[in-house]
N, C-alpha and C positions, 0 to 999 in steps of 0.2 A: 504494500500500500504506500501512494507517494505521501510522505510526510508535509505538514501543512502547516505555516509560521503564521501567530497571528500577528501584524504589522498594525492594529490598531492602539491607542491609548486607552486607559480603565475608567470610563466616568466615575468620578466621587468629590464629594464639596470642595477639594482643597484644589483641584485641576485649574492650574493657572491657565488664564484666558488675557485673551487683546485687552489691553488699558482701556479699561469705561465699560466693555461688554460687560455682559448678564452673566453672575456668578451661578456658576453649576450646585444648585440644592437635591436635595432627596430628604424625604421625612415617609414616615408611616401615615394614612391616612385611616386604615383598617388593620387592626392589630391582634393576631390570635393570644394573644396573652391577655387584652380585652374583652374578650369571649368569641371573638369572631372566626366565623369556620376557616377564611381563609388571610392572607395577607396582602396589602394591594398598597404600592407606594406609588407617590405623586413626584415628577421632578420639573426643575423652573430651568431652564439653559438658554443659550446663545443657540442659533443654526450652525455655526460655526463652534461649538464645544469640540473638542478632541478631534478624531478624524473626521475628516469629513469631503465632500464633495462639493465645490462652487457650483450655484446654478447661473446660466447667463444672464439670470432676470439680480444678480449680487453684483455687478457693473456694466450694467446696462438697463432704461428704465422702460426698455419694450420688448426685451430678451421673455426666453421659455422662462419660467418655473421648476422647480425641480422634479415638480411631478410630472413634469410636458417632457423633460429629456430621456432621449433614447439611452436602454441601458447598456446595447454593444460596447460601448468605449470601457466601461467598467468591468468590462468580464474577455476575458484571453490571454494569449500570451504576451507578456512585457519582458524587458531591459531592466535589470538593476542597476545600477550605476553609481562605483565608488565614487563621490566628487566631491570629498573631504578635502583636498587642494587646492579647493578653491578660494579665491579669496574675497568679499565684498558681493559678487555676483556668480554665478556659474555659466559659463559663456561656450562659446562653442570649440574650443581648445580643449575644454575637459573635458569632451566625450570620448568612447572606443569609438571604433567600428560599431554602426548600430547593429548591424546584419539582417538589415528588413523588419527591427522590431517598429512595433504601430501603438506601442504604450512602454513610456521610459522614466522610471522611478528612479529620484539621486537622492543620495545618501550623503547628507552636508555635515552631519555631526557625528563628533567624537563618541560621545553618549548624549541621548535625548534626554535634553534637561525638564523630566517629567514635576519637580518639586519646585522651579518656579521660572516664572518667562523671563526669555529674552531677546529683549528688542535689538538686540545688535547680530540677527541669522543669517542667511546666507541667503540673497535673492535670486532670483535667475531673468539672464538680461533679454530683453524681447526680441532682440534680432536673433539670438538661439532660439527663442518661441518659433520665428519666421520659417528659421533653417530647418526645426525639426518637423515644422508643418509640409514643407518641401519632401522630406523625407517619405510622410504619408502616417507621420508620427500625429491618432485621435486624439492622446492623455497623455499630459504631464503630471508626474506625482512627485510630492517633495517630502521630507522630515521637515521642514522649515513653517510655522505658522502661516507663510504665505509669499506667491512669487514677486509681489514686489516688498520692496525695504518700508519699512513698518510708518516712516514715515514719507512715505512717498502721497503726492497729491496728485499725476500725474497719471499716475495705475499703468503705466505703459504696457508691461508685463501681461496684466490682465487683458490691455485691448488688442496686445496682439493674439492673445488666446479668442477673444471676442472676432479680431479678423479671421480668423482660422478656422472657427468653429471647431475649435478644440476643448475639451473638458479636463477641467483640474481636482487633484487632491491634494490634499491638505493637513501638517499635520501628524504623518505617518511614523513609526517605529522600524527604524532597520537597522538599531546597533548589530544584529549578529545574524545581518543575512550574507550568505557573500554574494561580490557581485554576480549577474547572469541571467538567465535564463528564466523565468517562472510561468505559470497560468495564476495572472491576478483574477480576485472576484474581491469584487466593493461595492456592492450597492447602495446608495444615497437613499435615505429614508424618503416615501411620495409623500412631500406635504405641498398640497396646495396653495400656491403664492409662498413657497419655500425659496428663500435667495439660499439655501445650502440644504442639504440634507447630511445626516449625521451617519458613519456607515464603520459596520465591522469588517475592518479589512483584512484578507487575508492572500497569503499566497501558496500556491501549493505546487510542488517541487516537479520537474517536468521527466519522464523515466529517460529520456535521451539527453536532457540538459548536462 
Protein backbone atom coordinates (compact mmCIF):
# COMPACT_ATOMS: atom_id res chain seq x y z
CA UNK A 1 0.00 0.00 0.00
CA UNK A 2 1.48 3.42 -1.08
CA UNK A 3 2.06 5.25 2.17
CA UNK A 4 0.21 8.63 2.41
CA UNK A 5 1.83 12.11 4.32
CA UNK A 6 -0.42 14.34 5.67
CA UNK A 7 0.92 17.91 4.46
CA UNK A 8 -1.83 19.78 6.39
CA UNK A 9 -1.73 21.92 9.60
CA UNK A 10 -3.81 20.70 13.17
CA UNK A 11 -6.77 23.34 13.66
CA UNK A 12 -6.66 24.35 17.41
CA UNK A 13 -7.12 27.84 19.40
CA UNK A 14 -3.47 28.71 19.40
CA UNK A 15 -3.00 28.32 15.30
CA UNK A 16 -1.39 31.48 14.45
CA UNK A 17 -3.05 33.27 11.68
CA UNK A 18 -2.42 36.64 9.31
CA UNK A 19 -2.27 39.84 11.73
CA UNK A 20 -6.14 41.02 12.29
CA UNK A 21 -7.68 37.74 10.94
CA UNK A 22 -10.22 35.80 12.87
CA UNK A 23 -8.65 33.62 15.75
CA UNK A 24 -9.26 29.87 15.33
CA UNK A 25 -11.90 28.92 18.58
CA UNK A 26 -13.56 25.57 19.31
CA UNK A 27 -15.72 25.07 22.46
CA UNK A 28 -18.22 22.34 23.27
CA UNK A 29 -21.66 23.29 22.42
CA UNK A 30 -23.38 19.70 23.57
CA UNK A 31 -21.40 17.88 26.20
CA UNK A 32 -21.87 14.08 27.03
CA UNK A 33 -20.75 14.75 30.51
CA UNK A 34 -23.97 17.18 30.51
CA UNK A 35 -26.07 14.25 29.92
CA UNK A 36 -26.04 14.53 26.35
CA UNK A 37 -26.12 11.31 24.17
CA UNK A 38 -23.69 12.67 21.80
CA UNK A 39 -20.87 15.41 21.59
CA UNK A 40 -21.16 18.27 18.96
CA UNK A 41 -18.43 21.28 18.97
CA UNK A 42 -18.90 24.63 17.30
CA UNK A 43 -15.70 26.58 15.76
CA UNK A 44 -15.27 30.46 14.72
CA UNK A 45 -12.07 30.77 11.99
CA UNK A 46 -10.77 32.70 9.14
CA UNK A 47 -11.23 30.84 5.34
CA UNK A 48 -7.92 31.12 5.35
CA UNK A 49 -7.09 29.08 8.95
CA UNK A 50 -4.38 26.43 8.27
CA UNK A 51 -4.24 24.81 4.84
CA UNK A 52 -6.07 25.90 2.68
CA UNK A 53 -7.05 26.73 -0.92
CA UNK A 54 -7.56 30.43 -2.48
CA UNK A 55 -10.69 30.98 -4.35
CA UNK A 56 -10.49 33.47 -7.40
CA UNK A 57 -13.50 35.34 -5.84
CA UNK A 58 -10.04 36.13 -2.57
CA UNK A 59 -8.49 38.62 -5.20
CA UNK A 60 -10.74 39.38 -7.44
CA UNK A 61 -14.27 40.81 -6.86
CA UNK A 62 -16.01 38.98 -9.89
CA UNK A 63 -13.93 35.69 -9.72
CA UNK A 64 -15.60 31.89 -8.86
CA UNK A 65 -16.25 31.17 -5.28
CA UNK A 66 -14.88 28.20 -3.89
CA UNK A 67 -17.74 26.31 -4.30
CA UNK A 68 -17.86 27.21 -8.23
CA UNK A 69 -14.15 25.95 -8.72
CA UNK A 70 -13.36 22.99 -10.44
CA UNK A 71 -11.60 20.39 -8.28
CA UNK A 72 -9.15 18.78 -11.12
CA UNK A 73 -6.31 21.02 -10.00
CA UNK A 74 -6.44 19.77 -6.57
CA UNK A 75 -6.38 16.15 -7.11
CA UNK A 76 -3.14 14.35 -9.27
CA UNK A 77 0.11 14.06 -9.74
CA UNK A 78 2.53 17.12 -8.50
CA UNK A 79 6.32 18.26 -8.14
CA UNK A 80 7.61 18.71 -4.71
CA UNK A 81 10.08 21.07 -4.78
CA UNK A 82 13.12 21.68 -2.40
CA UNK A 83 13.25 25.66 -2.47
CA UNK A 84 14.75 26.38 0.84
CA UNK A 85 17.44 28.42 -1.19
CA UNK A 86 15.60 30.69 -1.69
CA UNK A 87 15.90 33.97 -0.70
CA UNK A 88 13.09 36.90 -0.30
CA UNK A 89 11.03 35.37 -3.32
CA UNK A 90 11.27 31.87 -5.06
CA UNK A 91 11.97 32.78 -8.79
CA UNK A 92 12.45 30.67 -11.56
CA UNK A 93 16.37 29.67 -10.92
CA UNK A 94 15.13 27.52 -8.15
CA UNK A 95 13.30 25.18 -9.99
CA UNK A 96 14.56 21.27 -11.20
CA UNK A 97 13.45 20.16 -14.36
CA UNK A 98 9.64 20.16 -13.96
CA UNK A 99 9.21 16.81 -16.09
CA UNK A 100 5.72 17.79 -17.30
CA UNK A 101 4.42 18.12 -13.69
CA UNK A 102 0.80 20.26 -13.86
CA UNK A 103 0.82 20.85 -9.96
CA UNK A 104 4.38 22.11 -8.00
CA UNK A 105 4.50 22.32 -4.36
CA UNK A 106 7.97 24.26 -2.76
CA UNK A 107 9.16 23.69 0.36
CA UNK A 108 10.44 27.29 1.66
CA UNK A 109 11.04 26.38 5.24
CA UNK A 110 13.55 24.84 7.43
CA UNK A 111 10.78 23.73 9.97
CA UNK A 112 7.10 25.03 9.73
CA UNK A 113 6.88 27.53 12.35
CA UNK A 114 3.52 25.90 13.52
CA UNK A 115 3.70 27.81 17.29
CA UNK A 116 3.80 31.26 15.80
CA UNK A 117 3.66 33.51 12.57
CA UNK A 118 5.93 34.81 10.43
CA UNK A 119 5.61 37.69 8.44
CA UNK A 120 9.04 37.67 7.09
CA UNK A 121 8.31 33.87 4.57
CA UNK A 122 9.26 33.33 1.52
CA UNK A 123 7.12 34.61 -1.40
CA UNK A 124 7.04 33.53 -4.92
CA UNK A 125 7.73 36.04 -7.67
CA UNK A 126 4.83 36.31 -10.57
CA UNK A 127 6.93 36.12 -13.52
CA UNK A 128 7.63 32.39 -12.00
CA UNK A 129 3.79 32.29 -11.79
CA UNK A 130 3.84 33.34 -15.65
CA UNK A 131 6.62 30.75 -16.41
CA UNK A 132 5.05 27.80 -14.66
CA UNK A 133 1.65 28.61 -16.26
CA UNK A 134 3.63 28.40 -19.65
CA UNK A 135 4.75 25.18 -18.47
CA UNK A 136 0.97 23.97 -18.25
CA UNK A 137 1.61 24.07 -14.40
CA UNK A 138 -2.82 24.29 -12.94
CA UNK A 139 -1.57 24.73 -8.83
CA UNK A 140 0.85 26.26 -7.10
CA UNK A 141 1.30 25.06 -3.53
CA UNK A 142 3.51 26.79 -0.84
CA UNK A 143 4.44 26.19 3.02
CA UNK A 144 4.52 29.87 3.19
CA UNK A 145 1.06 31.75 4.43
CA UNK A 146 0.95 33.14 1.04
CA UNK A 147 2.56 33.85 -2.49
CA UNK A 148 2.85 37.30 -2.02
CA UNK A 149 5.04 39.14 0.96
CA UNK A 150 2.77 39.69 3.70
CA UNK A 151 2.98 43.17 3.04
CA UNK A 152 2.42 43.50 -0.31
CA UNK A 153 -0.41 46.00 -1.65
CA UNK A 154 0.04 45.14 -5.19
CA UNK A 155 -0.85 41.20 -4.93
CA UNK A 156 1.13 40.64 -8.12
CA UNK A 157 1.74 37.13 -7.35
CA UNK A 158 -1.96 36.45 -6.89
CA UNK A 159 -2.89 38.28 -10.24
CA UNK A 160 -0.69 36.52 -12.04
CA UNK A 161 -2.33 33.28 -10.77
CA UNK A 162 -5.64 35.26 -11.47
CA UNK A 163 -4.12 35.79 -15.26
CA UNK A 164 -3.55 32.14 -15.57
CA UNK A 165 -6.28 30.80 -14.14
CA UNK A 166 -4.36 28.84 -11.86
CA UNK A 167 -5.22 27.75 -8.31
CA UNK A 168 -3.38 28.19 -5.17
CA UNK A 169 -2.42 26.47 -1.66
CA UNK A 170 -1.65 27.65 1.11
CA UNK A 171 -0.14 27.09 4.13
CA UNK A 172 1.11 23.53 3.72
CA UNK A 173 3.48 21.09 5.93
CA UNK A 174 6.52 19.49 4.08
CA UNK A 175 9.32 19.46 6.66
CA UNK A 176 9.94 15.69 5.96
CA UNK A 177 8.78 15.09 2.42
CA UNK A 178 11.57 14.68 0.13
CA UNK A 179 11.44 16.39 -2.86
CA UNK A 180 9.59 14.49 -6.13
CA UNK A 181 7.02 12.97 -7.38
CA UNK A 182 3.51 12.46 -5.46
CA UNK A 183 -0.43 12.10 -6.21
CA UNK A 184 -1.76 15.28 -4.37
CA UNK A 185 -5.49 15.21 -3.01
CA UNK A 186 -6.64 18.61 -1.29
CA UNK A 187 -9.89 19.43 -1.40
CA UNK A 188 -11.06 23.05 -0.60
CA UNK A 189 -14.12 22.98 1.67
CA UNK A 190 -17.61 24.05 -0.81
CA UNK A 191 -18.71 27.16 0.94
CA UNK A 192 -20.78 29.24 -0.94
CA UNK A 193 -19.21 32.92 -1.44
CA UNK A 194 -16.05 31.18 0.18
CA UNK A 195 -12.89 33.49 -0.96
CA UNK A 196 -10.86 30.19 0.41
CA UNK A 197 -11.87 26.91 1.52
CA UNK A 198 -10.07 25.02 4.27
CA UNK A 199 -8.68 21.44 3.13
CA UNK A 200 -6.96 18.37 4.55
CA UNK A 201 -4.14 17.81 2.42
CA UNK A 202 -2.46 15.01 1.63
CA UNK A 203 -0.16 13.27 -0.48
CA UNK A 204 0.28 9.85 -1.36
CA UNK A 205 3.49 8.20 -2.47
CA UNK A 206 3.49 7.33 -6.38
CA UNK A 207 4.79 3.07 -6.68
CA UNK A 208 7.01 4.33 -9.69
CA UNK A 209 8.15 7.67 -8.06
Amino acid sequence: MSRIRDISQTLRPSLPVWPGDTEFAFDRTWKMEDGSPVNVGRMTMSTHSGTHGDAPLHYSATAEDIASVSLDPYLGECLVVDARAARGWVQIADLPDLGGATRVLLRTYERFPHDQWDSDFTAIAAEMIDWLAGQGVVLIGTDAPSVDPQESKTMDAHKAVLANDMRILEGLVLDDVPPGRYELIALPLKITGGDAGLCRAVLRELPDA
